[in-house]
C-alpha positions in Angstrom: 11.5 102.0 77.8 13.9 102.1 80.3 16.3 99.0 81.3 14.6 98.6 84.7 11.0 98.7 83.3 12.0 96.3 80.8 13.4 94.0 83.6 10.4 94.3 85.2 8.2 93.8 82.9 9.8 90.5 81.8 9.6 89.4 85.3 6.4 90.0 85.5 5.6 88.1 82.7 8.4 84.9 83.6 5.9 84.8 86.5 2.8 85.0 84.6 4.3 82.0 82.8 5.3 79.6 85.9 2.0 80.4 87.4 0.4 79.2 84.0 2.5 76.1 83.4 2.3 75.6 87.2 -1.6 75.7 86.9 -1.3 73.0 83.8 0.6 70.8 85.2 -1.5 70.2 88.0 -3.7 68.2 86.2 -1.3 65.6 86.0 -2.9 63.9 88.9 -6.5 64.1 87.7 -5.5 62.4 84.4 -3.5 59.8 86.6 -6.1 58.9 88.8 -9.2 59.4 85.9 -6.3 56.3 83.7 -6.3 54.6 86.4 -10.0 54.8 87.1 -10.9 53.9 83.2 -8.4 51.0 83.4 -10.2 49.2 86.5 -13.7 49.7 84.2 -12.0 48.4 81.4 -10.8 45.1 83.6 -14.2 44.7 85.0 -16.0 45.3 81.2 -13.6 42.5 80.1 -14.1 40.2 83.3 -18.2 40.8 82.5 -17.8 40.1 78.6 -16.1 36.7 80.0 -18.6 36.0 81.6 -21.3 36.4 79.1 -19.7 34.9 76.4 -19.9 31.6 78.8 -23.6 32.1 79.7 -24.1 32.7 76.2 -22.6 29.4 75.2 -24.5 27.7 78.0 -27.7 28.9 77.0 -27.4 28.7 73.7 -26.5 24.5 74.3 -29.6 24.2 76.5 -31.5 26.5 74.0 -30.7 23.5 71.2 -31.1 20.8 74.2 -35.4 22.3 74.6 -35.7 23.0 71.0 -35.2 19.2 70.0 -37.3 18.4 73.2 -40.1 20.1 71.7 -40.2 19.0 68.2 -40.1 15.4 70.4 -43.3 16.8 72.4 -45.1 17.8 68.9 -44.4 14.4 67.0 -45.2 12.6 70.4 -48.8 14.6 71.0 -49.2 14.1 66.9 -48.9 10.6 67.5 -51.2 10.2 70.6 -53.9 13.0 68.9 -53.3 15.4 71.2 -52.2 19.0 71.9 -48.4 19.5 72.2 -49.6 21.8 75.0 -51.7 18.8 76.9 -47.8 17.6 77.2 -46.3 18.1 80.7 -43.4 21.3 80.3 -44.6 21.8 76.8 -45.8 25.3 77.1 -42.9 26.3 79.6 -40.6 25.3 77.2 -41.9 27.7 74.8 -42.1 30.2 76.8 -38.6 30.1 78.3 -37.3 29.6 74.3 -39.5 32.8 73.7 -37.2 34.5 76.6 -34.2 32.6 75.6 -34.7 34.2 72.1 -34.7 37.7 73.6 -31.3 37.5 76.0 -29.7 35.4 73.2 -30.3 38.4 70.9 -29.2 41.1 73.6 -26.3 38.9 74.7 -24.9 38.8 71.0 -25.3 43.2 70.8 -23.6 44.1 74.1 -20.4 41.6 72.8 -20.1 43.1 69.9 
């Protein structure tokens, strides 16, 4: 091969090369703004996991809080001879622990 089409060649590919590095390293600004978008999830997951750590706690002192407030219901209606659910807010107590039971238990998976 001759000088010149040696020159040329390796011009050619020097050119071939910047365009390809070029090419590459314009993605810097999709991986900037795709950090940047991850980051403000990752601030709003943690802000959210906060926030259901507390309700967790809150819910799990009322949860205590209706669960003595029934067994107080059953030993009163034992007493009297009735039905616990003849006592006012009996049955929606259950209910709601019967709820409470289910969120308490999806609460606890989604933090950890």
């Amino acid at each position: 091969m001759s000088k010149r089409i040696s020159k040329m060649l390796y011009s050619n590919q020097k050119v071939e090369l910047s365009e390809s590095v070029l090419k590459l390293l314009s993605y810097t600004d999709n991986v900037l703004n795709a950090t940047k978008k991850i980051r403000d999830h990752k601030d709003s997951i943690d802000k959210i996991k906060n926030n259901l750590k507390d309700d967790l706690n809150t819910l799990q002192d009322d949860m205590k809080k209706v669960a003595k407030g029934i067994d107080s219901a059953e030993s009163a209606a034992k007493l009297l001879g009735i039905k616990p659910s003849e006592v006012k807010n009996y049955s929606k107590a259950i209910d709601a622990m019967k709820i409470a039971f289910a969120f308490e238990s999806a609460a606890k998976k989604l933090l950890n």
